[in-house]
MILO-985373 format. One line per 10 residues: for each residue z, x, y of C-alpha. Coordinates in Angstrom, 2 decimals, padded with zeros to 5 digits. Each point is the difference from the previous one (the first is absolute). Example, Ala and Ser with C-alpha at 12.3 -4.5 7.8 and 13.67 -1.06 7.14 Angstrom:
BEGIN
007.80 012.30 -004.50; -000.66 001.37 003.44 .
// end
This chain:
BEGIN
023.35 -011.00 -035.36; -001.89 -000.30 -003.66; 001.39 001.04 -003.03; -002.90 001.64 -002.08; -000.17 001.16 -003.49; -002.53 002.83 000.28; -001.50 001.44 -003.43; 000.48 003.79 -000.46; -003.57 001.59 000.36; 000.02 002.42 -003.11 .
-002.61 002.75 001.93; 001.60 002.29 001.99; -001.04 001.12 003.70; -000.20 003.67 000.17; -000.20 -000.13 003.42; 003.04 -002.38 000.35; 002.17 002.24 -002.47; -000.90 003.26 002.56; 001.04 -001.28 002.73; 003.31 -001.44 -001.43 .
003.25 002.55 000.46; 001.37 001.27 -003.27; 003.28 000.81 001.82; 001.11 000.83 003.30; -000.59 003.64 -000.65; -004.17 -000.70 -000.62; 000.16 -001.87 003.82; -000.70 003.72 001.77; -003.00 -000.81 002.81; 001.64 -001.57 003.31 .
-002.74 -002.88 -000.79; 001.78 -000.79 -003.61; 003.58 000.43 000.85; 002.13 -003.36 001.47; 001.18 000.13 003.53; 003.66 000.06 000.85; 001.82 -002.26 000.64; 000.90 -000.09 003.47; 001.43 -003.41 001.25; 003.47 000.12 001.30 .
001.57 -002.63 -001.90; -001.18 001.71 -003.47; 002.69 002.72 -000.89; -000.29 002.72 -002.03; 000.82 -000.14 -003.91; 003.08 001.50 -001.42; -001.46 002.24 -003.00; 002.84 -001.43 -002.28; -001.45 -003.64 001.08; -003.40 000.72 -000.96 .
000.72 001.17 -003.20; 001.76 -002.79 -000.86; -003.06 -002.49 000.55; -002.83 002.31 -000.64; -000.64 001.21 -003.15; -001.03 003.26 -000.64; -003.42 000.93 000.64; -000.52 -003.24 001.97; -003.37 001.40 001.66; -001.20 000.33 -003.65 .
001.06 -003.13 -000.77; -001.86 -002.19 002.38; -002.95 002.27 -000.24; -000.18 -000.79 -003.60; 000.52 -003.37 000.61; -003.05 -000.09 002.48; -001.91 001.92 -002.63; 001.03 -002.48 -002.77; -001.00 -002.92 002.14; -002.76 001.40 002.04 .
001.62 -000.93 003.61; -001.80 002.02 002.97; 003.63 000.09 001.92; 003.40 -001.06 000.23; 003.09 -000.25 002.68; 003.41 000.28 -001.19; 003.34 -001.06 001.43; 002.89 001.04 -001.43; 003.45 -001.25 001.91; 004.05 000.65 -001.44 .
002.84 -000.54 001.53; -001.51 -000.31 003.47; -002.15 003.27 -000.30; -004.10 000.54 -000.14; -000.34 001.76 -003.47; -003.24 -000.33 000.27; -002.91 -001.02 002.04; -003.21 001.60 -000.94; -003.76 -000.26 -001.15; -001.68 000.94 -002.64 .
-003.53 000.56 -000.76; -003.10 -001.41 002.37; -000.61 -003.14 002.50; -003.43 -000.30 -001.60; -001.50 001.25 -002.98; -002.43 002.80 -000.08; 001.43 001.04 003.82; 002.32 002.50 000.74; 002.64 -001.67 002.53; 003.32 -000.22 -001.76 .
002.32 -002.76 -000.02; 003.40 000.90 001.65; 002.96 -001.85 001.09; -001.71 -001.28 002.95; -002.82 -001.52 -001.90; -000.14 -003.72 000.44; -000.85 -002.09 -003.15; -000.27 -003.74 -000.20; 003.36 -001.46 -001.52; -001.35 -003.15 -001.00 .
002.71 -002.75 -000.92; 002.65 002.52 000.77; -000.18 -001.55 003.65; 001.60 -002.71 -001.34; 003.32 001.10 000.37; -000.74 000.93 003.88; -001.23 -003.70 000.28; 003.40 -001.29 -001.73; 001.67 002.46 002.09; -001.19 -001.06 003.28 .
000.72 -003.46 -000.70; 004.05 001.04 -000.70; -000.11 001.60 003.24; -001.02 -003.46 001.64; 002.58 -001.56 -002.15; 002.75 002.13 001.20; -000.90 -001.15 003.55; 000.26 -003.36 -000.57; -003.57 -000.67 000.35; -000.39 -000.86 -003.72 .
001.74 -000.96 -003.07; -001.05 001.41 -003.68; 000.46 -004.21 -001.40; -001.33 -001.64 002.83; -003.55 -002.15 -000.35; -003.06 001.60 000.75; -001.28 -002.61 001.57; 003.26 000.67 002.71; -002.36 002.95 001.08; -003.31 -000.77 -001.15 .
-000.69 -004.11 000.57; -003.47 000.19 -001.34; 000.97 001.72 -003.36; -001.00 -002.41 -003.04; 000.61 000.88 -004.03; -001.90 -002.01 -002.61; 002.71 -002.34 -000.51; 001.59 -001.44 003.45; 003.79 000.06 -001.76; -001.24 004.29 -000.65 .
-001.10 000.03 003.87; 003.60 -001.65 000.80; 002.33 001.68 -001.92; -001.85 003.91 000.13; 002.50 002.34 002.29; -000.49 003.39 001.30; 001.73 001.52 -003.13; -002.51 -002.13 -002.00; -003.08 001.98 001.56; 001.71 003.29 -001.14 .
000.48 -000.65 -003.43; -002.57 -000.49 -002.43; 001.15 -003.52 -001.09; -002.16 -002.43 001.93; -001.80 -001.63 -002.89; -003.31 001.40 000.51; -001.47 001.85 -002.80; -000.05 003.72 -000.43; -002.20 001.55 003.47; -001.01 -003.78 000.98 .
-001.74 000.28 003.34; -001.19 003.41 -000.71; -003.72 -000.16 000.71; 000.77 -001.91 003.27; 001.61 003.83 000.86; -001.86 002.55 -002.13; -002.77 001.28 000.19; 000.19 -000.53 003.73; -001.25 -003.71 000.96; -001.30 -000.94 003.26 .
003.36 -002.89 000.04; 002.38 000.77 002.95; 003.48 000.43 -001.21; 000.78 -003.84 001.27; -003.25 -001.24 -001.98; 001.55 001.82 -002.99; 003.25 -001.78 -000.15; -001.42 -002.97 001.36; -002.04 -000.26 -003.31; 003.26 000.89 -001.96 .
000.16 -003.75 -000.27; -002.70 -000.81 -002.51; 001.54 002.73 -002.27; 001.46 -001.86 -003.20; 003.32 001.39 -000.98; 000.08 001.24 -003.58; 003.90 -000.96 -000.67; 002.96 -001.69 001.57; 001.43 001.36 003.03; 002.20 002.33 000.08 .
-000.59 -000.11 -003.94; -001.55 003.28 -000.97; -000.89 003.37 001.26; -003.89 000.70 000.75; -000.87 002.50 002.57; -001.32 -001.25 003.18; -001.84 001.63 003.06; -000.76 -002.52 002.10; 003.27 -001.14 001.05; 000.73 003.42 001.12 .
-002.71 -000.89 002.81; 002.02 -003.24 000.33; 003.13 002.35 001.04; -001.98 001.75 002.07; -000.31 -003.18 002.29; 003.31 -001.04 -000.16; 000.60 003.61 001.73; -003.06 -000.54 002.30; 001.81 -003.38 001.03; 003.04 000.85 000.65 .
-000.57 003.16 001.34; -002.68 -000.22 002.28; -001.80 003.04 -001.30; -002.12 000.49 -002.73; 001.35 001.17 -003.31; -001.68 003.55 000.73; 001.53 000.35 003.46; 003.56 -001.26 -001.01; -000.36 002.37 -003.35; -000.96 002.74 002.32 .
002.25 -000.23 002.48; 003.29 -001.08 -001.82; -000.65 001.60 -003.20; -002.08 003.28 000.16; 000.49 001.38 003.07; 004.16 -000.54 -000.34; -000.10 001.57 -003.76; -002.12 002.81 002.02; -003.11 -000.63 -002.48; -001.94 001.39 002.14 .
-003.18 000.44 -001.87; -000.11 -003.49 -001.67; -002.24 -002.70 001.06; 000.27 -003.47 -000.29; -003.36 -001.16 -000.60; -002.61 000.36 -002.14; -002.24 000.06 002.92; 001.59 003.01 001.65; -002.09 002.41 001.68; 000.12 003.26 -002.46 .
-003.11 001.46 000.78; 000.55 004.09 -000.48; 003.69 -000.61 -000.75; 001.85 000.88 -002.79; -000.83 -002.74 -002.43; -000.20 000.22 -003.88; -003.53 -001.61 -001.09; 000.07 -002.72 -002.29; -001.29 000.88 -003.78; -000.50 -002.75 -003.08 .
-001.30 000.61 -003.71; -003.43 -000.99 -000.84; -002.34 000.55 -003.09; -001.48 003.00 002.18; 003.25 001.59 000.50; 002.85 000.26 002.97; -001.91 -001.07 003.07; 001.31 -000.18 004.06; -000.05 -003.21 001.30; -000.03 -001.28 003.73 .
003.48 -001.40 000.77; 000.78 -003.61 000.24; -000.05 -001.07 003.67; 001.59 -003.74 -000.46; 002.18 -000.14 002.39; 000.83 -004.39 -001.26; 002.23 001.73 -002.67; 001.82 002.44 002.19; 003.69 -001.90 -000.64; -000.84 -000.34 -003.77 .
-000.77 004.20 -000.29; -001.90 001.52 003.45; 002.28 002.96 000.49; -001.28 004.07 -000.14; 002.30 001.67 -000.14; 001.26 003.50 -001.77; 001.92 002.10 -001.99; 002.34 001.19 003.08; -000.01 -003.28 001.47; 001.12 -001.82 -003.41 .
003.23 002.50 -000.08; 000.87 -001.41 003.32; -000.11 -003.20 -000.79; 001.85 000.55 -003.79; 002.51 001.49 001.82; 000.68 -002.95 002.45; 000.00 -002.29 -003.00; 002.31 002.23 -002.19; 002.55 000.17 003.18; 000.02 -003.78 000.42 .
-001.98 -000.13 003.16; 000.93 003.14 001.67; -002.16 001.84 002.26; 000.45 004.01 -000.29; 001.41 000.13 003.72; 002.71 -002.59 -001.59; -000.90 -002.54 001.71; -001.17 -003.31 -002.32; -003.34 -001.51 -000.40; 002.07 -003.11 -001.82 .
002.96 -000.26 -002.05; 001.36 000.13 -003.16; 000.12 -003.69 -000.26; -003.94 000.41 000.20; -000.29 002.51 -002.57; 001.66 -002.53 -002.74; -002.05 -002.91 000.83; -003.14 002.24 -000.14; 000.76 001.76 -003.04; 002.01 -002.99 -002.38 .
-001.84 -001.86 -002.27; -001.26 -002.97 000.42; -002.67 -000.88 -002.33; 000.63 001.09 -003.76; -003.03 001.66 -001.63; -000.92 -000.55 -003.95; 001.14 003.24 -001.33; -002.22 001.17 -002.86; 000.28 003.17 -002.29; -001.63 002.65 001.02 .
-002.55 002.35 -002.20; 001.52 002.37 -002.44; -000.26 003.44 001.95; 001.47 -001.64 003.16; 003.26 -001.48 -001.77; 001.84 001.91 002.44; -001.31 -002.74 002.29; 001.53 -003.33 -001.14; 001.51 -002.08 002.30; 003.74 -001.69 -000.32 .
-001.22 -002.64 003.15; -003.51 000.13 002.74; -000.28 -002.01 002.57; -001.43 -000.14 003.41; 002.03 000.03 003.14; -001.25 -000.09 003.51; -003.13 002.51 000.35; 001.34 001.76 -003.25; 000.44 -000.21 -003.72; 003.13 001.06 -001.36 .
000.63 000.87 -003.61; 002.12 002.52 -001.47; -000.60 003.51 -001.76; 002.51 001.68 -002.38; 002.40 -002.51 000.85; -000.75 000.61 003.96; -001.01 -002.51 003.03; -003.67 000.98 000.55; -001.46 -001.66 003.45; -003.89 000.76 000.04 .
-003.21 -001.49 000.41; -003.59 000.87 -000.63; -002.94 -000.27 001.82; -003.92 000.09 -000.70; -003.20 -000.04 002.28; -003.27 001.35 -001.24; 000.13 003.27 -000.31; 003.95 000.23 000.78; 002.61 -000.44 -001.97; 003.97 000.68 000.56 .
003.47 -000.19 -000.83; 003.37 -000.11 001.97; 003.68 000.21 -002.44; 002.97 000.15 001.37; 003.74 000.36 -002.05; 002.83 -001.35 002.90; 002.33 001.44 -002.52; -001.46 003.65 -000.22; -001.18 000.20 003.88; -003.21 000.65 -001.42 .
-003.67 -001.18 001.11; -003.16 001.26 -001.10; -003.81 -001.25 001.28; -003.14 000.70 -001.57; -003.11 -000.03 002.27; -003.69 000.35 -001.99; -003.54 -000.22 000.83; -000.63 -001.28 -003.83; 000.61 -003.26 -001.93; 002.08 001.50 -002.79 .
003.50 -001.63 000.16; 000.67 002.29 -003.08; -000.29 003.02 002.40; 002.72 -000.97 002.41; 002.18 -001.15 -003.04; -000.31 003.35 -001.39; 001.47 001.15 002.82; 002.45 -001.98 001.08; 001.86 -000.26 -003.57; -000.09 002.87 -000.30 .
002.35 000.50 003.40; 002.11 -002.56 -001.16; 000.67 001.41 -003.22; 001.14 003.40 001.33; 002.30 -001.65 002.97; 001.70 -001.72 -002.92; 000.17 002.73 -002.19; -001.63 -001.33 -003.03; -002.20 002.63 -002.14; -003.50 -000.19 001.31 .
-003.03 -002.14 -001.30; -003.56 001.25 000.47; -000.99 -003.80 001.27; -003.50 001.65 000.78; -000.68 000.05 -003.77; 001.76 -003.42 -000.49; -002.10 -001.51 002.87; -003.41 001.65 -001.33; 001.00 -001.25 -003.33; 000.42 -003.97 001.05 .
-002.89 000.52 002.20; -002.05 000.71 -002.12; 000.94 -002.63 -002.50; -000.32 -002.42 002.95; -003.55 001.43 000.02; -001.06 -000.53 -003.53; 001.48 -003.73 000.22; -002.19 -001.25 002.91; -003.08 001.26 -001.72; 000.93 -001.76 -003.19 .
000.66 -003.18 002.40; -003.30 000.65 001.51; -001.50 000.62 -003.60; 001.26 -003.47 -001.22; -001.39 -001.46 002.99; -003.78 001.04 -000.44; 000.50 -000.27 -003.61; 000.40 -004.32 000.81; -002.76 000.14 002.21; -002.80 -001.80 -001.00 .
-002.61 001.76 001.86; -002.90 -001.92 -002.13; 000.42 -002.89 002.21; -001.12 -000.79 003.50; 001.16 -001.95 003.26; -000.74 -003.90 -000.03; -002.04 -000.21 003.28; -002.21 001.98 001.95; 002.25 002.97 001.80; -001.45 -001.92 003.14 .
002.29 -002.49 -000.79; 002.92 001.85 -000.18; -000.45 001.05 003.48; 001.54 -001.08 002.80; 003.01 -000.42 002.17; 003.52 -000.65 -001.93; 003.40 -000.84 001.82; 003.37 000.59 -001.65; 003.02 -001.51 001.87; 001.86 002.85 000.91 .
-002.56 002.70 000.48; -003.00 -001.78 001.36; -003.81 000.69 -000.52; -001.37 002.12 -002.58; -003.49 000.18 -000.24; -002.67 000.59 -003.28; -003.50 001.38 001.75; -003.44 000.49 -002.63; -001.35 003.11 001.33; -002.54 002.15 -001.32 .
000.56 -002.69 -003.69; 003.18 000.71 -000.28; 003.69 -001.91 001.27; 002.19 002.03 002.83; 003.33 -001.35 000.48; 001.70 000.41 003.31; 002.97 -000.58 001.56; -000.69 -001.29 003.07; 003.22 000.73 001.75; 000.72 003.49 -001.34 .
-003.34 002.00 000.71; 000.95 003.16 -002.61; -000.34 -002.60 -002.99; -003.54 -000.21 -000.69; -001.10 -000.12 -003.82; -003.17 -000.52 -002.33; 000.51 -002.60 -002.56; -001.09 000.83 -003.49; -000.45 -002.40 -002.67; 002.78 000.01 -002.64 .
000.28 -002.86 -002.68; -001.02 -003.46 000.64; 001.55 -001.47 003.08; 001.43 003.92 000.84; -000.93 002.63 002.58; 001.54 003.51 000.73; 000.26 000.51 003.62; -000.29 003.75 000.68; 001.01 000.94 003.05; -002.13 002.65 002.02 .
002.91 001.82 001.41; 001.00 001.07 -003.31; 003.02 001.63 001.87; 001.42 -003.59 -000.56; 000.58 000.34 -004.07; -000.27 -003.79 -000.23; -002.57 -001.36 -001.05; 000.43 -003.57 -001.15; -001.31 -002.91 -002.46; -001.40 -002.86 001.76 .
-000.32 -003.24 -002.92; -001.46 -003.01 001.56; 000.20 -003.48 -001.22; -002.90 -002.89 -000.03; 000.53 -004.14 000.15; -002.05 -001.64 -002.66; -003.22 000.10 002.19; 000.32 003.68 000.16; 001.43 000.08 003.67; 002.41 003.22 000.26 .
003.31 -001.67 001.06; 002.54 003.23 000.26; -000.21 003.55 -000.50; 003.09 001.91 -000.98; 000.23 003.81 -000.15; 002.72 002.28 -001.43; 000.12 004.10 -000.24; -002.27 001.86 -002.76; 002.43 002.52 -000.22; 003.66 -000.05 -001.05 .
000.27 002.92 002.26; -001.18 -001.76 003.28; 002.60 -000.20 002.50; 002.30 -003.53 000.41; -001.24 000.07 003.38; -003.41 -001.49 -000.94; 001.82 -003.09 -000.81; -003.59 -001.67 -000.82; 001.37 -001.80 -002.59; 001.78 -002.40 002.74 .
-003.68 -000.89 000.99; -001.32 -003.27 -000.57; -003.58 000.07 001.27; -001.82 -003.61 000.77; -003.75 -000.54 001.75; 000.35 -000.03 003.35; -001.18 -003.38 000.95; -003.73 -000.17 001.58 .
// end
């Protein structure tokens, strides 16, 4: 669902590096090695086929990627020409444990559920039950926008495509971390949200209205988005390890546990459980699982008993762009990279890749992180699975598939992703250097910190509240119970919230601002970090006194 940027942690885990395969030979122990494969509908390789979209010493290649990157465990899909490559696992469900990931391990996919929710809705509009440019107030009467010509004119195509108006994540902390909202409280507060451009005007990344597609499928299908996923989706493709819900009952299954980078190291984390954001990126799913459902993509809705799960017409209006993207150069040792066009389509980006259609999409939880590509023109599909935030891990990997199914002279994109990593690294410490450098730490608040307490409302998220306990200022957001953060003093009008789950990596300025007679009349908070994840969209706040 998030998109993080997750600094490199320089230390490396001896533990983590043990327990990480060099190559498929070093995977000996029947605890270590990956199960088979063993679902009907996933043939066996051809040897010639696997060459051609492996490259040699693959198992060494991922392991060294894991190493690189420090990633507990991976699942990897590789699909061609309507063949499993490859579905396997590599390295552990949780660090410091033995119990391997294999292809049967379920990880959370995170925003890559977006394509099943765009999916689903092209199987309602194939029976009639819904059209991509119809209102979505046809479906959903109570649905409001900001602006009532927005709420009007938004269609179901609108909802998929990352061109609302609303600024980059708007929404966000209504969603994540998990709020105490119901999913109709959530988009019933969508209407308070300022958009940040004209409609239909610019690309910014959106989660919310994912949730909003979610109810249009709800409402015309008479089953929740779960149930329709799961029965029209999942159990047809034969996914039958995937989960639509956050909430689902795992407990001694299979599961990859979450890990995120902290000062202290690579840590485990206890999986999200917010079901409100299922539609938006809910899924589990894994590394055999994502092969079936490449493959039914790749075949233009085919099932592997031939039947259809929905047809080719489907397959273009999910995967042509709709929404151009700004296309920017990318760093020097990822030339290989630059784009000729991006966009994003229904549930997908496309872009292309040596002169190639790419169809992908990413997706990021705490503690998961993930990647589906897919090249029409090749037959080819790959899916990386990890219990890590290091996008540069799955990148590795993936590129380096792509470059050997198109027969271009390999890259070692490990080094090239260390390299920009770690470049990314040194530049938010200078931003954070610059930052305490302006601070003015001489100075101190106006009023009492009594004063500052108290409860604040903001439009579109609701109450926050600013406690004095034990002589200092706690900040909490009422409606989301995981946010709960001591205030230090900063500069003048400016505290630091720091949050106590420190899990969260986003910790936040919070500047208030007095009237003449010293009366606070808004507080306004934006991330400390350049690093801290668009989700925490604080910036959209505008906090006022609740009235008394």
């Amino acid at each position: 669902m998030r998109k993080r940027t997750v600094a490199l942690v320089i230390a490396v885990l001896v533990v983590a590096l043990a327990l990480i395969p060099a190559s498929a030979a070093s995977q000996t122990t029947p605890k270590a090695a990956p199960r088979a494969t063993a679902a009907p509908a996933l043939r066996s390789p051809a040897t010639a086929t696997a060459a051609a979209v492996l490259p040699p010493g693959f198992d060494a290649l991922v392991a060294r990627a894991m190493k690189t990157f420090e990633v507990p465990g991976m699942g990897i899909a590789v699909v061609k020409d309507g063949r499993v490559v490859l579905a396997k696992g590599y390295g552990v469900r949780r660090l410091g444990e033995p119990a391997p990931v294999d292809a049967q391990t379920l990880f959370g996919i995170a925003s890559n559920t977006k394509a099943f929710t765009a999916t689903a809705l092209g199987l309602l509009v194939e029976e009639g039950k819904v059209a991509w440019d119809a209102p979505v107030i046809r479906y959903l009467p109570w649905f409001q926008m900001w602006d009532p010509y927005v709420t009007r004119e938004m269609t179901v195509r609108d909802l998929l495509v990352h061109r609302s108006g609303l600024g980059l994540g708007a929404g966000d902390l209504l969603i994540f971390p998990e709020s105490t909202y119901s999913r109709r409280e959530i988009l019933e507060r969508l209407r308070f949200v300022k958009t940040a451009t004209s409609f239909r005007g610019a690309y910014a990344y959106d989660n919310i209205l994912y949730l909003a597609a979610g109810e249009v499928i709800a409402a015309v299908s008479g089953r929740t988005w779960e149930d329709f996923v799961a029965e029209r989706i999942l159990k047809k493709v034969g996914m039958a390890g995937s989960r639509p819900r956050h909430s689902a009952d795992v407990t001694g299954m299979n599961v990859a546990i979450p890990h995120v980078s902290l000062e202290t190291g690579i840590v485990p984390v206890p999986p999200d459980e917010n079901d409100n954001m299922n539609p938006a990126g809910g899924i589990l799913s894994c590394a055999e699982d994502m092969a079936k459902w490449m493959l039914v993509h790749l075949g233009e809705g085919r099932l592997a008993d031939g039947t259809r799960l929905f047809a080719a017409k489907t397959e273009r209006e999910l995967t042509s762009l709709v929404t151009p993207i700004p296309i920017s150069d990318p760093p020097a040792e990822l030339a290989a990279q630059r784009m000729n066009f991006r966009g994003y389509a229904l549930g997908f980006s496309v872009n292309d890749y040596r002169g190639r259609k790419v169809v992908s999409h990413t997706g990021g939880l705490s503690g998961y992180v993930s990647r589906l590509v897919m090249v029409p023109e090749l037959g080819l599909g790959i899916a990386v699975l990890t219990n890590q935030e290091s996008d540069d891990a799955y990148n590795s990997v993936i590129y380096a598939v792509l470059d050997q199914a198109m027969g271009v002279p390999p890259t070692d994109w490990a080094q090239a992703y260390l390299k920009v990593n770690e470049r990314g690294i040194a530049g938010t410490a200078e931003a954070l250097k610059k930052a305490a450098a302006k601070r003015d730490a001489a100075t101190r608040p106006s009023l009492p910190l009594a004063d500052y307490a108290g409860t604040y409302e903001d439009a579109w998220y609701g109450p926050i509240s600013i406690a004095l306990d034990g002589g200092k200022l706690v900040m909490s957001f009422t409606k989301t119970p995981g946010m709960v953060g001591d205030m230090e003093h900063w500069s003048r009008e400016t505290f630091v919230v720091r949050w106590r789950d420190r899990a969260l990596r986003a910790d936040a300025y919070v500047t208030f601002t007095l009237d003449p007679d010293g009366a606070i009349l808004e507080a306004r908070m934006k991330a400390f970090s350049p690093d801290t994840d668009f989700s925490y969209d604080f910036q959209d706040l505008l906090l006022k006194p609740a009235r008394k």
